[in-house]
C-alpha positions as CSV (number, residue, x, y, z in Angstrom):
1,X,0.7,25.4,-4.8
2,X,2.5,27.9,-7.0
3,X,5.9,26.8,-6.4
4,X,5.3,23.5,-8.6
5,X,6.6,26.1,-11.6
6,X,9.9,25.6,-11.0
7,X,9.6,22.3,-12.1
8,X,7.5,20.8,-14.8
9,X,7.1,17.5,-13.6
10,X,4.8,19.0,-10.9
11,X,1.1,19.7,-10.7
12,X,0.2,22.6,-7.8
13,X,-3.5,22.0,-6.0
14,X,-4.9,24.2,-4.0
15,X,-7.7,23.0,-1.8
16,X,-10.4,25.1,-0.4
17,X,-13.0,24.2,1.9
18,X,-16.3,25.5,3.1
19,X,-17.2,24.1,6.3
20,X,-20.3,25.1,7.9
21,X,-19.9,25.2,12.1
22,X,-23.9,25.0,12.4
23,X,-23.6,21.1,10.7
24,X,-20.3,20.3,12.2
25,X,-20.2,17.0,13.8
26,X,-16.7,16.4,13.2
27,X,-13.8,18.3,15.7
28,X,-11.5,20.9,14.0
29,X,-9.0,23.7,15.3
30,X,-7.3,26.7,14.3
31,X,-3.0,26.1,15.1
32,X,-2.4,29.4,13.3
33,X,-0.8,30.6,16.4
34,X,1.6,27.2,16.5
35,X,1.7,27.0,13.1
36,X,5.8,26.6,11.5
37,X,4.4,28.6,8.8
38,X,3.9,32.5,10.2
39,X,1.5,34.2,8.4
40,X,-0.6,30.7,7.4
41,X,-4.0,30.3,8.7
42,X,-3.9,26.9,9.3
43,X,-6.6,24.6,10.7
44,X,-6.5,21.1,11.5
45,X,-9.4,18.4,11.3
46,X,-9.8,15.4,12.9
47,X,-8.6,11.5,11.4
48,X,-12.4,10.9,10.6
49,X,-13.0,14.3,8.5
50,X,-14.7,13.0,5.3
51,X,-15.2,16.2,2.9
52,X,-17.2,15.9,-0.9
53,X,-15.5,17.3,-3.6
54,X,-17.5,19.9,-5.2
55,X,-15.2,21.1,-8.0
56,X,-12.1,20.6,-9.1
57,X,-11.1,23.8,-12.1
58,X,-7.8,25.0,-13.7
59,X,-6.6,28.4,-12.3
60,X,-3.9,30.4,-13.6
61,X,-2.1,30.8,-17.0
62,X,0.0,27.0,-16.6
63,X,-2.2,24.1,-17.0
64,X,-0.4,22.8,-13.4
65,X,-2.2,24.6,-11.0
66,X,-5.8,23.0,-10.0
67,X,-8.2,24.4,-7.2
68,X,-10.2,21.6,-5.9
69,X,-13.6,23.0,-4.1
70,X,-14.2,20.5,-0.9
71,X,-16.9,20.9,1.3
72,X,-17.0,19.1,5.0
73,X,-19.9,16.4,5.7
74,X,-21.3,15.9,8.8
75,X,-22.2,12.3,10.7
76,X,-25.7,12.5,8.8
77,X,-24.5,12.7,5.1
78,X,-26.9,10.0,3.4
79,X,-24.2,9.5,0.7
80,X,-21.7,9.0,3.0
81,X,-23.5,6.7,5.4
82,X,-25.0,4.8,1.8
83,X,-20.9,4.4,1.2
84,X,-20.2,3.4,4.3
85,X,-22.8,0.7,4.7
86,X,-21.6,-0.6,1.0
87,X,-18.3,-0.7,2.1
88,X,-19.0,-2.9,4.8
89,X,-21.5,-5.3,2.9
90,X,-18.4,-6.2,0.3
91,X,-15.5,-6.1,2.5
92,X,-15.7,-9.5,5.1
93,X,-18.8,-7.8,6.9
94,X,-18.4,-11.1,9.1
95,X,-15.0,-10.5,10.2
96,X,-13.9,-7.6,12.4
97,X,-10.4,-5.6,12.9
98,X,-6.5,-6.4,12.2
99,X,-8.1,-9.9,10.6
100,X,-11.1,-7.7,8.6
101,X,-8.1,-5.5,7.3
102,X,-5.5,-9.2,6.2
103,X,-9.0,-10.1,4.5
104,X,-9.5,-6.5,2.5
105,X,-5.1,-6.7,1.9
106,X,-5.3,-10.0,-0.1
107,X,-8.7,-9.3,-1.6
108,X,-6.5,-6.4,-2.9
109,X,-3.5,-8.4,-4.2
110,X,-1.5,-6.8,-1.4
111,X,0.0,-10.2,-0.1
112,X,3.2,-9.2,1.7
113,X,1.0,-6.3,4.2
114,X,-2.3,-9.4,5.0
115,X,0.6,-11.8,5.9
116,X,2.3,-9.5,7.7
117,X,-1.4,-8.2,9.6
118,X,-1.7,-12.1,10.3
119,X,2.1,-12.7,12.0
120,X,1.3,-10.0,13.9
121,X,-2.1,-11.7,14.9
122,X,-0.4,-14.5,15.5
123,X,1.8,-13.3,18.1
124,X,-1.1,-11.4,20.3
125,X,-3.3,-14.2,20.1
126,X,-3.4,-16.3,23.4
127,X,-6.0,-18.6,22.6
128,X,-5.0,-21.8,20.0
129,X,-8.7,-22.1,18.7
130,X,-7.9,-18.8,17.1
131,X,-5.0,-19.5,15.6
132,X,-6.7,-21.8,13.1
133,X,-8.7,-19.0,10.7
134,X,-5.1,-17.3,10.6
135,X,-3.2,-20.0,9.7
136,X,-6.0,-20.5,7.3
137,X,-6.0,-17.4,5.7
138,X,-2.0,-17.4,5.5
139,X,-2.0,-20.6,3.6
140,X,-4.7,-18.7,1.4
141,X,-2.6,-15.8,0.7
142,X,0.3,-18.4,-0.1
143,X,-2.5,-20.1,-2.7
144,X,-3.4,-16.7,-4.6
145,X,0.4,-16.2,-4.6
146,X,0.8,-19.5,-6.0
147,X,3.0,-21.2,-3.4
148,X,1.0,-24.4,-3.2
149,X,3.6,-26.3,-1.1
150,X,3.5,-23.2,1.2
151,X,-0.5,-22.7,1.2
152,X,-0.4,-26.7,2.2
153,X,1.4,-26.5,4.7
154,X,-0.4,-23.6,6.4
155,X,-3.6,-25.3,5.7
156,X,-2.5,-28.4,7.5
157,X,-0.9,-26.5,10.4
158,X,-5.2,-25.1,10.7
159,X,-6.7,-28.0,10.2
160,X,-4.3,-29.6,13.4
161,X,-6.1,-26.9,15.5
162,X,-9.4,-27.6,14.3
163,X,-9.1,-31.3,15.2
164,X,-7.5,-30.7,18.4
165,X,-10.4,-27.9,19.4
166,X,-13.3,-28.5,17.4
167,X,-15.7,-32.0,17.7
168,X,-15.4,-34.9,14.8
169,X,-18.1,-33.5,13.0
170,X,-18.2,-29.1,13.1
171,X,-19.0,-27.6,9.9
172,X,-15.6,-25.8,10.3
173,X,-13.8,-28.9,9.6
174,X,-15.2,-29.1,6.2
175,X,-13.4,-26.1,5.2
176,X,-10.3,-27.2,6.0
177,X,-10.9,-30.8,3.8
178,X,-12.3,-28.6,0.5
């Protein structure tokens, strides 16, 4: 974290964190002994290692060193499950996986990375019924990105599926008509 000084357009963080083995729900190692870095006592965590911050202070005499206190949660953390739950309620709680994730992209502006989760989707897919909610949420993303002619087309290419797989008079058709 020190080594920032050399140039000024650098800030140096160290992060320390308490982690308490009696709580510990979530897997961690020590690869000290594998570690590229001799002398480092490293430890790794798993992907799904949450940690709170607890404090984040100014050390030293440059203002470009921080030490930021974390300490690890465990799968009982009441803020973290309260989060979690939240996070599901306002991101497509309806919707699941790579088509979930295309939603929360263009929710987020982030047009090119949902069309690109929704190609992808397209090419796994092996059924055509579910082909129309993709093709629906491409010409979607084409709307927001205001590429009418685009969005229209994609639209249409949906409501083709619909008609071919879905009776006269499903709610589903509706959707595509609005």
């Amino acid at each position: 974290a020190e080594s920032n000084q050399a140039n000024p357009d650098l800030v140096g963080i160290l992060f320390v964190m308490e982690v308490d083995p009696s709580r510990l729900t979530a897997s961690f190692a020590s690869i000290a002994h594998i570690s590229r870095f001799q002398g480092e006592e490293e430890v790794l965590f798993s992907m799904h290692s949450v940690f709170h911050i607890q404090d984040i202070k100014q050390t030293g005499r440059n203002n470009r060193l921080y030490e930021v206190n974390l300490k690890l949660t465990d799968d009982n953390d009441p803020e973290l499950s309260r989060l979690a739950d939240y996070i599901r309620k306002e991101s497509f709680p309806d919707s699941e996986g790579w088509y979930r994730l295309g939603m929360v992209l263009r929710k987020m502006g982030q047009f090119d990375e949902a069309e690109n989760i929704y190609r992808i989707l397209l090419d796994r897919i092996k059924d055509n019924e579910d082909e129309a909610p993709i093709y629906h949420q491409l010409g979607t993303i084409k709307y927001d990105q205001e590429k009418y002619q685009k969005a229209l087309t994609f639209y249409e290419i949906s409501l083709a599926i619909k008609q071919k797989t879905l009776p006269p008079d499903h709610p589903d058709l509706a959707i595509s008509y609005n």
